[in-house]
DRENKERO-138911 format. One line per field, with one value per residue: residue in one letter; residue number from 1; x, y, z of N, C-alpha, C, O in turn. Coordinates in Angstrom, 2 decimals, padded with zeros to 5 digits. Example, Ala and Ser with C-alpha at 12.3 -4.5 7.8 and 13.67 -1.06 7.14 Angstrom:
2
res [A;S]
n [1;2]
nc1 [013.19;012.85]
nc2 [-005.69;-002.25]
nc3 [007.80;007.08]
cac1 [012.30;013.67]
cac2 [-004.50;-001.06]
cac3 [007.80;007.14]
cc1 [013.20;012.90]
cc2 [-003.30;000.03]
cc3 [007.80;007.87]
oc1 [014.24;013.41]
oc2 [-003.32;001.14]
oc3 [008.46;008.04]
//
This chain:
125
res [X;X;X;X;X;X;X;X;X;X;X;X;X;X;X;X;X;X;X;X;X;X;X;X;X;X;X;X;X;X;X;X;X;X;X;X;X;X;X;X;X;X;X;X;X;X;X;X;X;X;X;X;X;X;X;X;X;X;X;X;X;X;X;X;X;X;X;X;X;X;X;X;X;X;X;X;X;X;X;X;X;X;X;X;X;X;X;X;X;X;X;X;X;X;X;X;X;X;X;X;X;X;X;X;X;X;X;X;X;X;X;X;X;X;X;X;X;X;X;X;X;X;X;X;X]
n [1;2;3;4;5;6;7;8;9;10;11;12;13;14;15;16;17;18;19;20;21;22;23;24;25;26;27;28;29;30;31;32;33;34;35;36;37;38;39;40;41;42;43;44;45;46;47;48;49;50;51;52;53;54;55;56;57;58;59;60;61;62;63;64;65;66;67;68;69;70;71;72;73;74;75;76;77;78;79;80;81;82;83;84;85;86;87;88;89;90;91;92;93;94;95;96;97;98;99;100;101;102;103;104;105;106;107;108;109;110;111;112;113;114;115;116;117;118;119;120;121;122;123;124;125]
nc1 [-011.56;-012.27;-011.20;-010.02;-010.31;-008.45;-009.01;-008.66;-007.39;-005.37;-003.83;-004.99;-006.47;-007.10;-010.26;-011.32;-012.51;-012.86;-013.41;-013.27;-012.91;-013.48;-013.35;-014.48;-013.23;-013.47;-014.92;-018.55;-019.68;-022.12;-022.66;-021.45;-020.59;-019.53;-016.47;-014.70;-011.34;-009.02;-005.05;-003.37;-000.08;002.44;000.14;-002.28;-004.55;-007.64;-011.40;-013.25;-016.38;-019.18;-020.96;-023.73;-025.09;-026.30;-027.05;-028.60;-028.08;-026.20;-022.77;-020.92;-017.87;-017.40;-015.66;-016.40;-017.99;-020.79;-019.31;-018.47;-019.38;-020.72;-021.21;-022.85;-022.73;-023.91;-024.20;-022.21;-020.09;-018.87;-018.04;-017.99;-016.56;-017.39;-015.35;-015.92;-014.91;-012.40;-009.67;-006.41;-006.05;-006.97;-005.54;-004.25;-003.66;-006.17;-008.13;-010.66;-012.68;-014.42;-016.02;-018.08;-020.69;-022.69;-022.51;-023.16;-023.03;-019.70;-017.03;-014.62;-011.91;-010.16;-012.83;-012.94;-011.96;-010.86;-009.19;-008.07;-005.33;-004.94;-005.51;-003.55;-004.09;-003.44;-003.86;-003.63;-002.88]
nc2 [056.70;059.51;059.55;061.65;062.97;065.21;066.17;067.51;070.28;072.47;073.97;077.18;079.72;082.85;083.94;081.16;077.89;075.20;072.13;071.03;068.10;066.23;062.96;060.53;057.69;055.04;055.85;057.07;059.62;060.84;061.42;063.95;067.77;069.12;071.55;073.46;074.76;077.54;077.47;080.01;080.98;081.83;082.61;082.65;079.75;079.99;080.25;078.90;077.66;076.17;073.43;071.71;068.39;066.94;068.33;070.59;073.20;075.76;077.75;080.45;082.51;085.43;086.68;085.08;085.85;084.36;082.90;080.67;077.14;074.87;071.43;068.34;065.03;062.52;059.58;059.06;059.33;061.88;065.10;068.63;071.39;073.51;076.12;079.30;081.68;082.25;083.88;085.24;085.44;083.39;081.40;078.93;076.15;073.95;073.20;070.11;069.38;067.86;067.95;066.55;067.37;068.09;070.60;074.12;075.14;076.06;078.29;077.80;077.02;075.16;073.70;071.72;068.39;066.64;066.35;066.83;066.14;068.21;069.78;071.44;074.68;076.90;079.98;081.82;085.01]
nc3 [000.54;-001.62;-005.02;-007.73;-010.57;-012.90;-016.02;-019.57;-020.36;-021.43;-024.16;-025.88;-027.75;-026.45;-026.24;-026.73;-025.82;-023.24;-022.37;-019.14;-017.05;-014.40;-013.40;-010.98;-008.67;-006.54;-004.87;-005.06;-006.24;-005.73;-003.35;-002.75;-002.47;-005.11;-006.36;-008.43;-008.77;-009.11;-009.48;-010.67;-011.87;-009.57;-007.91;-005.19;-004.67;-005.98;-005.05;-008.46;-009.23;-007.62;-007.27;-006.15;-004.28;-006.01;-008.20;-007.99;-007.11;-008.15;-007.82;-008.63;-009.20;-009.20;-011.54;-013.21;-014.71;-016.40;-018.43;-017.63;-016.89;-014.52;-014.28;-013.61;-013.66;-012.22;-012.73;-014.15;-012.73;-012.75;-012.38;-014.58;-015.62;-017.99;-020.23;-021.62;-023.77;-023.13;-021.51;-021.49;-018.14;-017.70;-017.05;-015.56;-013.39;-012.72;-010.61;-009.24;-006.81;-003.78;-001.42;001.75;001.11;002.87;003.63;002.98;-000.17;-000.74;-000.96;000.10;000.30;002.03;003.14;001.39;001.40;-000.54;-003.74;-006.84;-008.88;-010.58;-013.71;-016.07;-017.96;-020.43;-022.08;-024.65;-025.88]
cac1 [-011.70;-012.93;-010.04;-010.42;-008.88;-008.92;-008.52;-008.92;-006.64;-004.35;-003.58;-005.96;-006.11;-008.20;-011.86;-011.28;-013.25;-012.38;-014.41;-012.88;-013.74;-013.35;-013.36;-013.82;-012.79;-013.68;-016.23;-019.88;-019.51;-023.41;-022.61;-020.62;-020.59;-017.85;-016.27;-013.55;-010.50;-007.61;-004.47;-002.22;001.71;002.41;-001.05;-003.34;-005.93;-009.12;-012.57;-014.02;-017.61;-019.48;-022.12;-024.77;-024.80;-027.89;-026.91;-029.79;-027.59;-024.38;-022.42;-019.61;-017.26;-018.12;-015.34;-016.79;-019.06;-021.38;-018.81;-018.17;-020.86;-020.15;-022.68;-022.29;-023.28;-023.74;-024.30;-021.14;-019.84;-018.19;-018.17;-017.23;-016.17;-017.34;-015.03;-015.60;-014.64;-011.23;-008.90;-005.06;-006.21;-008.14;-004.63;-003.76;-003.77;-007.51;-008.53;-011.60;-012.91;-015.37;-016.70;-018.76;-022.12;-023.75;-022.52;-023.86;-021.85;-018.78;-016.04;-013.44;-010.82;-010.01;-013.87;-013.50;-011.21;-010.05;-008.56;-007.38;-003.99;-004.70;-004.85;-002.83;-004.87;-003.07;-004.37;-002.23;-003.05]
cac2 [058.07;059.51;059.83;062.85;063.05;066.08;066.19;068.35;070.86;072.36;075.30;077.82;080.91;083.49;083.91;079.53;077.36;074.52;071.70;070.22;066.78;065.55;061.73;059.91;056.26;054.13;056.38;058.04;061.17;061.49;062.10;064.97;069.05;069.84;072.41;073.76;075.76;077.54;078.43;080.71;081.17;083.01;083.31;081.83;079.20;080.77;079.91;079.21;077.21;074.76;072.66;070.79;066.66;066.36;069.53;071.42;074.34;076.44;078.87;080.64;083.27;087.19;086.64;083.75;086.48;083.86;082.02;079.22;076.16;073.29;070.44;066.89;063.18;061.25;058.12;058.86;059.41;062.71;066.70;069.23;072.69;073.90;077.52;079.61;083.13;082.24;084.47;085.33;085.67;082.41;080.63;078.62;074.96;073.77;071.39;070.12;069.24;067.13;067.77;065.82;067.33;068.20;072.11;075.13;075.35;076.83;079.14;078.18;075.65;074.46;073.41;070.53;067.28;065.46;066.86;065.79;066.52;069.53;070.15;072.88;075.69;078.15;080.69;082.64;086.10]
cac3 [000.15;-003.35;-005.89;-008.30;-011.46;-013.73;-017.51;-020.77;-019.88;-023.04;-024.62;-026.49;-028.11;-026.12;-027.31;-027.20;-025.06;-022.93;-021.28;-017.62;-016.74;-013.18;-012.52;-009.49;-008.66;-005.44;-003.70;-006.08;-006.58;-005.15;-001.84;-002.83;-003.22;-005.88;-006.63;-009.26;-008.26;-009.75;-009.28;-011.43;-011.19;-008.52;-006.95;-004.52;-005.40;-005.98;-006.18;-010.01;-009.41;-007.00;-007.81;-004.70;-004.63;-006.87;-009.36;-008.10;-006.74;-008.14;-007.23;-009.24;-008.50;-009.63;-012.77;-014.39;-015.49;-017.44;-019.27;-017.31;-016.67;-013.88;-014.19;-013.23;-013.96;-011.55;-013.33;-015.13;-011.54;-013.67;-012.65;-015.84;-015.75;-019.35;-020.17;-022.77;-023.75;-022.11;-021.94;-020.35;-017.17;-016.85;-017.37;-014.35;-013.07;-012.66;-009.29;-008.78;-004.92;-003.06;-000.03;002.12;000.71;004.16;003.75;002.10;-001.30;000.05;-001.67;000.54;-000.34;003.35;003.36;000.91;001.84;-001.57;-004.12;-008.14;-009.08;-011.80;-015.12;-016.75;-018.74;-021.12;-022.82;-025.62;-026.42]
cc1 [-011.89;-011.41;-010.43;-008.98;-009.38;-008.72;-009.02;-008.52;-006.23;-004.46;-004.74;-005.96;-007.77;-009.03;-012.11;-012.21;-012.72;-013.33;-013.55;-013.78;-013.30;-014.05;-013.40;-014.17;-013.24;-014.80;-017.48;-019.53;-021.14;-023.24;-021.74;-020.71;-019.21;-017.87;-014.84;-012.68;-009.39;-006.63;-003.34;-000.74;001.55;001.34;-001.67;-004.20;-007.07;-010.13;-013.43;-015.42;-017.39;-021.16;-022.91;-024.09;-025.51;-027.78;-027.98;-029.40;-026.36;-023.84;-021.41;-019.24;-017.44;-017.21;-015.58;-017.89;-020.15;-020.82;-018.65;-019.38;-020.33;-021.65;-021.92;-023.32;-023.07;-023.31;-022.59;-019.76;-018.37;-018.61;-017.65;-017.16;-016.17;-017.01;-015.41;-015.14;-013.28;-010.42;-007.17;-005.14;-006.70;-006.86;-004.35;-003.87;-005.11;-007.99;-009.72;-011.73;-013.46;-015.37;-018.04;-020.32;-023.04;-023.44;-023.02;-022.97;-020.96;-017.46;-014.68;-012.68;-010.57;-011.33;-014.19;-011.95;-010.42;-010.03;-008.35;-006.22;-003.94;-004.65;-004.72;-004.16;-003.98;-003.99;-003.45;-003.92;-003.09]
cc2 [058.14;059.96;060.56;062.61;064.35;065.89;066.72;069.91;071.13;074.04;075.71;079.44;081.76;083.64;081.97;079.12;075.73;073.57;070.76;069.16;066.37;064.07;060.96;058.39;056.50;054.89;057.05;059.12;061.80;061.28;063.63;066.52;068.62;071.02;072.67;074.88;075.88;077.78;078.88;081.05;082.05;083.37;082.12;080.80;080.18;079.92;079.73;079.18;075.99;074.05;071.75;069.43;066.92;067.53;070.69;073.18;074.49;077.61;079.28;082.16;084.47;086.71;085.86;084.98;085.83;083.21;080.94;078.03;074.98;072.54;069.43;066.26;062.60;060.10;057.54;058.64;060.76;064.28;067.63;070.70;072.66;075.60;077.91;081.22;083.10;083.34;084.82;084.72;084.82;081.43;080.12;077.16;074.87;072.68;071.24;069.20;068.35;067.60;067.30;066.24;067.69;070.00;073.02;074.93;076.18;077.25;078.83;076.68;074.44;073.48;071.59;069.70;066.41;066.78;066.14;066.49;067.83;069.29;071.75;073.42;076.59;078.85;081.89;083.79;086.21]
cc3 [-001.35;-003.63;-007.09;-009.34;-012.76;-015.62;-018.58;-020.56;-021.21;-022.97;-026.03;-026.36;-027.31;-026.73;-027.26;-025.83;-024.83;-022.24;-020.29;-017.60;-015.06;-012.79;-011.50;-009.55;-007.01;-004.61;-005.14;-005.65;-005.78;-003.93;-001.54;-002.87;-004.64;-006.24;-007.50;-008.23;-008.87;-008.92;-010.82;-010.96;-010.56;-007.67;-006.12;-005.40;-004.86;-006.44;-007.44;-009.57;-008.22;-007.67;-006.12;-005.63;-005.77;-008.84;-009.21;-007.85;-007.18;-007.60;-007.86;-009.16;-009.66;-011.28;-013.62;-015.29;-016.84;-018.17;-019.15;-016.69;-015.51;-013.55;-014.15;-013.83;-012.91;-011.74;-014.06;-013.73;-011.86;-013.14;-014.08;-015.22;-017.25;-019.33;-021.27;-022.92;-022.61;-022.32;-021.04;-019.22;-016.39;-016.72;-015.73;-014.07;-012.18;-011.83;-009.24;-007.56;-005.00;-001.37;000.41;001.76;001.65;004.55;002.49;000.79;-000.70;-001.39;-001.31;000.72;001.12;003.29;002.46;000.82;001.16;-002.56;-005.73;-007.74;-010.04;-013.19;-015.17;-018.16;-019.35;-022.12;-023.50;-026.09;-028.33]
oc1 [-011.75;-010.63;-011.40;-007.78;-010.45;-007.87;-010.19;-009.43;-006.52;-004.90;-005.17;-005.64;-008.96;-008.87;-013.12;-012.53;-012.28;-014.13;-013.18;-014.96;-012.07;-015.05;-012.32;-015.08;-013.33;-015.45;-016.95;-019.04;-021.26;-024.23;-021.51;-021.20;-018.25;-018.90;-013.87;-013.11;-008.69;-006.86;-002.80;-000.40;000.77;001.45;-001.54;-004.48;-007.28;-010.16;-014.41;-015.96;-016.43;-022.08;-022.21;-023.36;-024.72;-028.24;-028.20;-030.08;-025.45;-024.52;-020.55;-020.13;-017.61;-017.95;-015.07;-018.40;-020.35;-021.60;-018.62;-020.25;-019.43;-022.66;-020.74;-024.37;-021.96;-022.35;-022.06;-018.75;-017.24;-019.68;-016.73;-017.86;-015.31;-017.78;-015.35;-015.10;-013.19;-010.48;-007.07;-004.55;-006.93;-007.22;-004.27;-004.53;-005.24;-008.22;-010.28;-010.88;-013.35;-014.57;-019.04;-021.18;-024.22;-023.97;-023.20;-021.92;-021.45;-017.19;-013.71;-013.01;-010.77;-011.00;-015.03;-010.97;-009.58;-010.58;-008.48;-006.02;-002.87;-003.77;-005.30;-004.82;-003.61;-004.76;-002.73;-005.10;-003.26]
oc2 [057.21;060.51;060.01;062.36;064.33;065.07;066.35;070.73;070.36;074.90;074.93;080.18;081.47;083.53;081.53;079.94;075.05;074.11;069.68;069.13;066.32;063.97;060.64;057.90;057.56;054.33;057.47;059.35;062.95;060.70;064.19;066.60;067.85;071.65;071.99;075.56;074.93;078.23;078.17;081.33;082.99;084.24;080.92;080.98;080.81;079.19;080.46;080.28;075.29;074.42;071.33;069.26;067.19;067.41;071.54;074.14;073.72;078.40;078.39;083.01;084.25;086.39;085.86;084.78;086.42;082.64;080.11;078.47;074.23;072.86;069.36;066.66;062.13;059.56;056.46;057.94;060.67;064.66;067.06;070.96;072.03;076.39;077.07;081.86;083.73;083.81;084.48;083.67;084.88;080.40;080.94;076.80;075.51;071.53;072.33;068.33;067.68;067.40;067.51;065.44;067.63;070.58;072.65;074.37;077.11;076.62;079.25;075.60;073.23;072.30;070.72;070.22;065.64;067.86;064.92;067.17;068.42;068.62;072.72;072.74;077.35;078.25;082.68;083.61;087.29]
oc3 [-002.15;-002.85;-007.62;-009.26;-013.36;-015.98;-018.68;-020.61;-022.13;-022.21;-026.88;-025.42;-027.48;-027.94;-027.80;-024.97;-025.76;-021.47;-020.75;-017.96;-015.12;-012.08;-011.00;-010.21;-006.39;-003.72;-006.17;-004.55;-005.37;-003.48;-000.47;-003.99;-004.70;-006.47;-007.16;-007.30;-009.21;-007.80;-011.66;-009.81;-010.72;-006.81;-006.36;-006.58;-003.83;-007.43;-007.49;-009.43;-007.90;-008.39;-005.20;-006.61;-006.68;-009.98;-010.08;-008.21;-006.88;-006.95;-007.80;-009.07;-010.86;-012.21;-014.74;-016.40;-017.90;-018.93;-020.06;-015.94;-015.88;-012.93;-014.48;-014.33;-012.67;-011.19;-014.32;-013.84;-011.39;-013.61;-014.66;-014.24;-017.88;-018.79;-022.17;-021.87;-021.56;-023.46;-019.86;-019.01;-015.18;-016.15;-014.81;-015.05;-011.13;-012.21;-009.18;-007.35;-006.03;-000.46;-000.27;002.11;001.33;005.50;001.33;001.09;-000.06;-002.40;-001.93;001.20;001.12;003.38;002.66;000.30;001.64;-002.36;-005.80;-006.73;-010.19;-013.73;-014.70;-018.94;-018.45;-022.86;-022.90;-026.38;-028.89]
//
């Protein structure tokens, strides 16, 4: 199975910008969808962004309203979540996915099979 690892996570003053990295070990990453996902204290995970295998297709959720970018490397065998214009609200622990690559870009967390462990996001007012 693919092993997912997140990192560049931290604290930042709203208006700041952040770039997510997602790693994967023992399986390519090109057989993959990915997709980012938060969650915030107290709340559900929610959809951020997906990306196709190849990068040819994304998909990101109504509040990214333009700020947020997810592009991959293959070669690097690397997904990113680039934020900017962060603010409060984007604060939450940051997963990125994999799924098997043979479905539409999907929104819904059940839909994709591996997992990283999170990085933490703050954002100070």
């Amino acid at each position: 199975q693919v092993q997912l690892v997140e990192t560049g996570g931290g604290l930042v003053q709203a208006g700041g910008s952040l770039r997510l990295s997602c790693a994967a070990s023992r399986r390519s990453l090109s057989q993959y969808n990915m997709g980012w996902f938060r969650q915030g204290q107290g709340k559900g995970r929610e959809f951020v962004a997906a990306i196709a295998v190849s990068g040819e297709r994304t998909r990101y959720a109504d509040f990214v309203k333009g700020r947020f970018t997810i592009s991959r490397d293959n070669a690097k065998n690397t997904a990113y979540l680039q934020m900017n214009s962060l603010n409060p609200e984007d604060a939450a622990v940051y997963y990125c996915a994999a799924n098997g690559g043979l479905m539409a870009l999907t929104s819904r967390p059940e839909h994709y099979a591996y997992w990283g462990q999170g990085t933490q996001v703050t954002v100070s007012s």
